[in-house]
C-alpha positions as CSV (number, residue, x, y, z in Angstrom):
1,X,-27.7,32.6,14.5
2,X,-26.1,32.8,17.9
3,X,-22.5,33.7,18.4
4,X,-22.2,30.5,20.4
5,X,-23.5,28.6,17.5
6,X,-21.4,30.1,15.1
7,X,-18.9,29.0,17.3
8,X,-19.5,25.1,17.7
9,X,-20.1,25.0,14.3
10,X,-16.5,25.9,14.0
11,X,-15.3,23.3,16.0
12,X,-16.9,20.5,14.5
13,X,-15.4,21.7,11.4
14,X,-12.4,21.7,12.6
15,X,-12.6,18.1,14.6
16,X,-14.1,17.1,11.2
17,X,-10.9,18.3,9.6
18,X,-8.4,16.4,11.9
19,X,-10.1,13.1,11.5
20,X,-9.8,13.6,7.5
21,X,-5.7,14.2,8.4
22,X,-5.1,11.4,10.9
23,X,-7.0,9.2,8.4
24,X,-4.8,10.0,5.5
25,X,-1.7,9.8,7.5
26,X,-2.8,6.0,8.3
27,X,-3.1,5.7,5.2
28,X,0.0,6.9,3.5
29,X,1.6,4.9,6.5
30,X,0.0,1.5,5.4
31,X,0.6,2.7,1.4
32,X,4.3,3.2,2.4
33,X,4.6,-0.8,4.4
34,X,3.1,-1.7,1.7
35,X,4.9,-0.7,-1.3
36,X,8.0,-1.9,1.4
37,X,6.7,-5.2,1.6
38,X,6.8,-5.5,-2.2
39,X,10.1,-4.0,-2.5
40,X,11.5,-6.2,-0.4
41,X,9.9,-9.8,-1.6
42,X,10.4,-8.9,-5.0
43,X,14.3,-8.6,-4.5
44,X,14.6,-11.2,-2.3
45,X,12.8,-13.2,-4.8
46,X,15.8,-12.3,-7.2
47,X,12.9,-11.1,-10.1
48,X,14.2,-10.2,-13.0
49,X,12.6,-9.2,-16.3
50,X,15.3,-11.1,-18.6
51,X,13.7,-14.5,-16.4
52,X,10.4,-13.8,-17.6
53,X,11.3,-12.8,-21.2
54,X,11.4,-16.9,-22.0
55,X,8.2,-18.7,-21.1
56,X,10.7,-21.4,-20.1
57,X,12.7,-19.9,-18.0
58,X,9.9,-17.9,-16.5
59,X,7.8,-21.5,-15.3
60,X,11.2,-22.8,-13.6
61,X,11.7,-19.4,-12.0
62,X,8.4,-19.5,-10.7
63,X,9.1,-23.0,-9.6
64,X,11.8,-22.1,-7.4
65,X,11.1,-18.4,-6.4
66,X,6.8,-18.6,-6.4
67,X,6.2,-18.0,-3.1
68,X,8.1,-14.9,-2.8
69,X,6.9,-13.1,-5.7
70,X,3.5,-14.2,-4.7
71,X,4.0,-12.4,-1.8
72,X,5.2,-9.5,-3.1
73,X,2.1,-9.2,-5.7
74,X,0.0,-9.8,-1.9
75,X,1.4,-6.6,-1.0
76,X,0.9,-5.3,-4.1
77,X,-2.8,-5.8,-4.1
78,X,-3.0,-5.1,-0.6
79,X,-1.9,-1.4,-1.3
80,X,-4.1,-0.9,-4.3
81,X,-6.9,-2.5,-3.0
82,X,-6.6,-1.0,1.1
């Protein structure tokens, strides 16, 4: 093998390499909206685990607050799933 050779083959390792990192870094950005997104609906929402304790009280919540928590379990899935 060439010295040249030896040589492009390095590069394309290393071009290889970069690609990997700037795909991981999208990805840790859209982990990091995500788990945001969830954060945020959830407390808006006004979730809280003593609601869903009583089967009751849980259906009215989810009455009244449904949308947002169902949002909030959209980002969820969206960041377990992306």
């Amino acid at each position: 093998m060439r010295a040249a050779d030896s040589n492009c083959l390095g590069l394309v390792e290393a071009e290889v390499e970069i690609r990997i990192m700037r795909l991981a870094g999208i990805a840790g950005v859209l982990a990091a909206i995500g788990l945001a997104g969830e954060f945020t609906f959830f407390g808006l929402s006004g979730f809280s685990q003593g609601a869903f304790n009583d089967p009751g009280s849980a259906l009215s919540f989810l009455r009244e607050h449904g949308t947002l928590v169902r949002v909030a379990v959209l980002f969820g899935v969206s960041g377990v799933c992306g």
